[in-house]
C-alpha positions as CSV (number, residue, x, y, z in Angstrom):
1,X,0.0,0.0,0.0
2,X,1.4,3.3,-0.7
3,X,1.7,6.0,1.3
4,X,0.2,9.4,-0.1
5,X,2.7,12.1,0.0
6,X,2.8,15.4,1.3
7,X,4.4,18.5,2.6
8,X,2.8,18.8,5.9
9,X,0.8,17.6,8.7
10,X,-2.3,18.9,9.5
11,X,-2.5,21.1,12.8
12,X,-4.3,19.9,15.6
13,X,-7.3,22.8,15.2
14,X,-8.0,21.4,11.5
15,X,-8.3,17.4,13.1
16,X,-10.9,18.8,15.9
17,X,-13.1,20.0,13.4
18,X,-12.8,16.9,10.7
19,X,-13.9,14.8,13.9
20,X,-16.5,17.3,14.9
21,X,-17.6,17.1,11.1
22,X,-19.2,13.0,12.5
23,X,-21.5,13.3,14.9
24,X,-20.4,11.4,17.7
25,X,-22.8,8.4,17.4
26,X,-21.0,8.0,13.8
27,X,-17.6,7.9,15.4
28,X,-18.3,5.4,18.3
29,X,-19.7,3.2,15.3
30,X,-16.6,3.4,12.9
31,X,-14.7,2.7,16.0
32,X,-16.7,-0.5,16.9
33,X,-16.4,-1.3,13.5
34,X,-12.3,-1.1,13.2
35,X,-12.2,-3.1,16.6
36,X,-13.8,-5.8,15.5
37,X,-11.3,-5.9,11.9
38,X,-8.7,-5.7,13.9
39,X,-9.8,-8.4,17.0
40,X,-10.0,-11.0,14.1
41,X,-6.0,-10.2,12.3
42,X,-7.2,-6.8,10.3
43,X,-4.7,-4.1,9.7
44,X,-4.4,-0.7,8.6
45,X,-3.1,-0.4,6.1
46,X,-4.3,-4.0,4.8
47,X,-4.8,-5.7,1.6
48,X,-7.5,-6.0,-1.0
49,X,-7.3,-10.0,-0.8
50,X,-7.7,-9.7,3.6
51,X,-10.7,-7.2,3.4
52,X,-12.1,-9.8,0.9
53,X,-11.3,-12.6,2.9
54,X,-12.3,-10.7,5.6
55,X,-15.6,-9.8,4.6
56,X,-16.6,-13.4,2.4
57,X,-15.8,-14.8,6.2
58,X,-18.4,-13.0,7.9
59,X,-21.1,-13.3,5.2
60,X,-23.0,-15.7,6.8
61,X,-23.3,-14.3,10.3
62,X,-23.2,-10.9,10.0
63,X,-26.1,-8.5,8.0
64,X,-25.1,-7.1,4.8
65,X,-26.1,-3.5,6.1
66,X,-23.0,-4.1,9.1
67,X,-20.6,-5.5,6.7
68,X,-21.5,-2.9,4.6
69,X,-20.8,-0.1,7.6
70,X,-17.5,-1.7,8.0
71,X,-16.6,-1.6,4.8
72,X,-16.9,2.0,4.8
73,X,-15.5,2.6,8.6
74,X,-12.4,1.0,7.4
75,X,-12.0,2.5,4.0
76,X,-11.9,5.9,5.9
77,X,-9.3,4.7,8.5
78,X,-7.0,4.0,5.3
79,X,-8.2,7.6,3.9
80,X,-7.4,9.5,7.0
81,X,-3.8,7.6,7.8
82,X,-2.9,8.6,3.7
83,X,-3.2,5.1,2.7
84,X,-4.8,4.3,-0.8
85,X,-8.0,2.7,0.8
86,X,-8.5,-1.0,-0.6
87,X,-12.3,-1.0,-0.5
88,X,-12.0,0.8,-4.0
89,X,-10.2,-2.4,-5.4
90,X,-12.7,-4.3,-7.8
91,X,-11.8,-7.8,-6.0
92,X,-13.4,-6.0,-3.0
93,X,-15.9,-4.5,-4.7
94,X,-17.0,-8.1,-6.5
95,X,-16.9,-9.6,-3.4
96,X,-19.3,-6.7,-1.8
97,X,-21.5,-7.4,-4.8
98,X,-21.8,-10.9,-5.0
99,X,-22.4,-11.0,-0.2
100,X,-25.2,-8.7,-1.6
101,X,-26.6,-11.0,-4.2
102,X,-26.5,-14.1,-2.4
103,X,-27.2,-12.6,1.2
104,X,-29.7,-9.9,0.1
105,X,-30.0,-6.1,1.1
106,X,-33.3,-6.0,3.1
107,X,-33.4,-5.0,6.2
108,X,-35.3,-5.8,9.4
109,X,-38.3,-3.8,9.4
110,X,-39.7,-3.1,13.2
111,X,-43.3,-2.3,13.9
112,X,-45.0,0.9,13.5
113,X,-46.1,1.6,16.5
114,X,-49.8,3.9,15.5
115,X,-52.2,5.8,17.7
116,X,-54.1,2.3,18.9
117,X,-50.6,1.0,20.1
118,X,-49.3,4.0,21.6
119,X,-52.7,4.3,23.8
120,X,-52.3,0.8,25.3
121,X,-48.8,1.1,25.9
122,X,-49.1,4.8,28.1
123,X,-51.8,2.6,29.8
124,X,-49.6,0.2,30.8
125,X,-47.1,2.6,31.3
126,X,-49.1,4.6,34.2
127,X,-49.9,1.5,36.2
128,X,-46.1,1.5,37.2
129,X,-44.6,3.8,39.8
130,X,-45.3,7.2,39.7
131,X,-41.6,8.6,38.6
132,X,-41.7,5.5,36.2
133,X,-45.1,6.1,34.7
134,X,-44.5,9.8,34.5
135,X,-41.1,9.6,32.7
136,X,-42.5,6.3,30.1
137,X,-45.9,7.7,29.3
138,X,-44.3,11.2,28.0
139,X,-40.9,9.3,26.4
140,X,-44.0,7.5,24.4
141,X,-46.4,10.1,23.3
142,X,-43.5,12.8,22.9
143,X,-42.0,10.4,20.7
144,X,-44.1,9.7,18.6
145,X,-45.6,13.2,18.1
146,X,-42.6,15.2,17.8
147,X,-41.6,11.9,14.9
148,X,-38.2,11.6,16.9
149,X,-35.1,9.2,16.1
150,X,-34.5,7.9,19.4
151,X,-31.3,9.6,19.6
152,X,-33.3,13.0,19.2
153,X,-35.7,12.4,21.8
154,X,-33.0,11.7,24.5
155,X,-31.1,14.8,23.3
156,X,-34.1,17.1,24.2
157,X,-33.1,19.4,26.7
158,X,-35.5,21.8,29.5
159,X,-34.3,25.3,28.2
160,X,-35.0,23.8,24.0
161,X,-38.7,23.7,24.9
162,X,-41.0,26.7,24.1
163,X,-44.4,26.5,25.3
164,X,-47.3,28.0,23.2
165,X,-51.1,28.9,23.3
166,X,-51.9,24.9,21.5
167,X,-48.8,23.3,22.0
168,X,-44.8,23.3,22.5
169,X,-42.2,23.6,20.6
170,X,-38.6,21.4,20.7
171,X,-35.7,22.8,19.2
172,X,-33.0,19.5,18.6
173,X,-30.0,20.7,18.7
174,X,-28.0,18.2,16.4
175,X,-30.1,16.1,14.1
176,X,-29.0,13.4,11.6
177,X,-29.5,15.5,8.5
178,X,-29.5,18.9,10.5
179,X,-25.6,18.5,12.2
180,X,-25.2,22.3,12.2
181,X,-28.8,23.3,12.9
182,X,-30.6,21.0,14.2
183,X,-34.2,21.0,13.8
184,X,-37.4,22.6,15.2
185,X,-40.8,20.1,15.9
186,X,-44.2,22.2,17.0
187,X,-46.3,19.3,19.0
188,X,-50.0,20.4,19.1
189,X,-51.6,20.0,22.1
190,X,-54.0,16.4,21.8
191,X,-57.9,16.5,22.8
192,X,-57.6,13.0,24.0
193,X,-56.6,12.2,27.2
194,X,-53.3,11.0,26.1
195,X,-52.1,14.6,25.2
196,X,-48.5,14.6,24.6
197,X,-48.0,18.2,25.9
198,X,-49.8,17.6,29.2
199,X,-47.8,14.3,29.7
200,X,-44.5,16.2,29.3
201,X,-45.7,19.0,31.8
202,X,-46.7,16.0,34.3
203,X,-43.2,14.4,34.0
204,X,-41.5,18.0,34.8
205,X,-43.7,19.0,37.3
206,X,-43.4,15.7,39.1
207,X,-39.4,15.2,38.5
208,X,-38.5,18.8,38.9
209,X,-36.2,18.8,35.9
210,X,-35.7,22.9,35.5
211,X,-32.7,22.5,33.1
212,X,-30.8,19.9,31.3
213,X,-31.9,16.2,29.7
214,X,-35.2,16.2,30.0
215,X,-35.3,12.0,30.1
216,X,-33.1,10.6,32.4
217,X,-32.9,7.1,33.7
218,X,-35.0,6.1,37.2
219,X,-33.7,3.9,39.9
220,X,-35.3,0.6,41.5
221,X,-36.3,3.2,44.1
222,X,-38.5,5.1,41.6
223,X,-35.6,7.9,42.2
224,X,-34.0,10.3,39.4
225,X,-30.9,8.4,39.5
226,X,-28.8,11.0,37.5
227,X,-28.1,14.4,35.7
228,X,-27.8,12.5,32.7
229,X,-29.8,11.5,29.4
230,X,-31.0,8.4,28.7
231,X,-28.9,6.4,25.8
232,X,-30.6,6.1,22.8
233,X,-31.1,2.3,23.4
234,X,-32.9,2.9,26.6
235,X,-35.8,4.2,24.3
236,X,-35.9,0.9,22.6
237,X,-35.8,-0.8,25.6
238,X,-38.7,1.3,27.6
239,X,-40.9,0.2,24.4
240,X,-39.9,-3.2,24.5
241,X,-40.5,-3.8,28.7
242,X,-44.1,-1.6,27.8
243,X,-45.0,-3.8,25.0
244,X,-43.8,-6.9,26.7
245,X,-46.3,-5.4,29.8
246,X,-49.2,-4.6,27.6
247,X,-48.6,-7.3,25.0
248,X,-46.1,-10.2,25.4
249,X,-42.6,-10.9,25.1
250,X,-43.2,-12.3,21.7
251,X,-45.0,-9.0,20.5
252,X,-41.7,-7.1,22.1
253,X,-39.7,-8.3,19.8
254,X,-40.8,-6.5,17.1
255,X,-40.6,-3.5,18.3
256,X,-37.3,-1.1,18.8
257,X,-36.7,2.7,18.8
258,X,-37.4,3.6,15.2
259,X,-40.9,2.3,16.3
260,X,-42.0,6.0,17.5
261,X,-41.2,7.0,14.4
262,X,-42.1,5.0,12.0
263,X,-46.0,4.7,13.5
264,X,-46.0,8.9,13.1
265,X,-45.2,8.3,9.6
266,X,-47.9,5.3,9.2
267,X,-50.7,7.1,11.3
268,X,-50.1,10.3,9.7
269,X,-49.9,9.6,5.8
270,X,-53.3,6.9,6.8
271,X,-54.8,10.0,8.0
272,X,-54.7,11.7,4.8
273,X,-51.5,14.4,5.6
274,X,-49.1,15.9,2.6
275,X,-46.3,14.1,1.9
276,X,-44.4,17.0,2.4
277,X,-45.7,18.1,5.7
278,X,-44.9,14.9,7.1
279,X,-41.4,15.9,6.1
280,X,-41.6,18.6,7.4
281,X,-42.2,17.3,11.0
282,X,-39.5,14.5,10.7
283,X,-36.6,16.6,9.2
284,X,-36.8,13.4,6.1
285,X,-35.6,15.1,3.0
286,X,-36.5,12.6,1.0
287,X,-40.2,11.5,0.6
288,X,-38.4,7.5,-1.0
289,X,-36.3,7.9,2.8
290,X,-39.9,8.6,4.6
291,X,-42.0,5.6,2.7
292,X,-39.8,3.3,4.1
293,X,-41.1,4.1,7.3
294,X,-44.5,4.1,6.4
295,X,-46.3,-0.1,6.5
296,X,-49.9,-0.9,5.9
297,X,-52.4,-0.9,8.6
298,X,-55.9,-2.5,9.4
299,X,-58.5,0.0,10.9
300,X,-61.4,-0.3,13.3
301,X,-61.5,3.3,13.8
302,X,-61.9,6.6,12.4
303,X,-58.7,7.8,12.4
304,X,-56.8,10.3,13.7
305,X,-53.2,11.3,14.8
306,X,-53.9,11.6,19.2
């Protein structure tokens, strides 16, 4: 592998903003990624024939979507130590092709969560403790009206909500598609009982969060046990321990994170709303991205969003 040349090193200033150019969920997962190359012989710089070998190995037990995000994790570690990256070599790039022929591309598609689910599970949510059923029943109906990724919707901070006359406003910070600035979501206040705004104001009322993470984990004792946010996979797992509640463990394993989300998207295009407004609530900008996250439903109902 040869080494690109050049005159000089870039200064420390100019490295703190190419890292802060990755938000830092991508960085943690490019570094997971190279640690498990290198825990099984991988090198940087390496071959094209050991990333083949590397990747034909772990066809079979690995998704094409990881192998894939390793791929790329690792052609950027050769990139940004001025090696020529071996990912663009076409042995790699058959091999790449043909894990995606035989393997297939599609990816595990969790459950919608719509208006009918997210009732029964802030049902089951209130019967816990009251610090519990505070904090679960707003992490649900917040998520799912405001559309949020789960990492957005542990990011929300006290002093990023503005209330209004029918509703709130968050401001996220950092978004996936909005790194440098973020995104604003207006949640209308709900007629139902289940009113996403009034479950919020509950939560801070009863928690006494005046600044900060808004969602924060809760102790055994039904005790705020820390000035810190929630990780994003806590969301996943609130909705799975719900669902499992409300449901059964079977049912639970359906359902993850992206689950707010994509029942937004489902309950709001079945309700008859633009394409584009949709968007405009969960930051997509692009309406083939958002009808991924949309999946047929069955209706007993007249619909509505809350």
């Amino acid at each position: 592998m040869g080494k690109r040349t050049t005159t000089s090193v870039p200064s420390a200033q100019v490295n703190r903003y190419t890292q802060a150019a990755l938000a830092d969920n991508t960085h943690r997962s490019y570094k997971a990624d190279l640690a498990h190359f290198r825990a099984h012989g991988g090198t940087i710089p390496t071959t094209a024939v050991k990333l083949a070998e590397y990747l034909a190995h772990f066809a079979d037990t690995l998704a094409v979507a990881t192998l894939q995000h390793r791929l790329i994790a690792i052609h950027r570690a050769h990139l940004e130590a001025g090696h020529t990256s071996p990912a663009m070599d076409f042995l790699v790039k058959r091999t790449m092709q043909g894990i995606r022929r035989t393997k297939g591309t599609a990816q595990r598609r969790v459950k919608a969560l719509v208006k009918d689910d997210i009732i029964e599970l802030v049902l089951t949510a209130e019967k816990q403790k009251p610090m519990k059923a505070a904090r679960d029943a707003a992490l649900i109906l917040v998520g799912f009206a405001g559309a949020f990724r789960r990492s957005e919707l542990v990011s929300i901070r006290k002093e990023d909500i503005t209330a209004l006359d029918h509703g709130i406003e968050i401001h996220i910070r950092r978004t996936k598609t909005q790194q440098e600035k973020g995104h604003t979501v207006f949640i209308p206040c709900a007629k139902s009982s289940r009113c996403p705004v009034k479950a919020l104001e509950q939560w801070l009322k009863l928690s006494g969060i005046e600044q900060g993470p808004v969602f924060r984990a809760i102790n055994r004792h039904d005790q705020i046990a820390c000035g810190k946010a929630l990780t994003p996979q806590s969301v996943a797992l609130v909705l799975k321990e719900t669902t499992s509640l409300a449901k059964n463990i079977e049912a639970a394993k359906s359902v993850a994170g992206h689950s707010l989300r994509a029942g937004y998207c489902t309950e709001a295009a079945s309700v008859g709303i633009a394409t584009h407004t949709i968007m405009e609530q969960t930051g997509h900008r692009s309406s083939t991205t958002l009808v991924k996250y949309i999946r047929p439903i069955a209706r007993s109902k007249t619909p509505s969003l809350l």
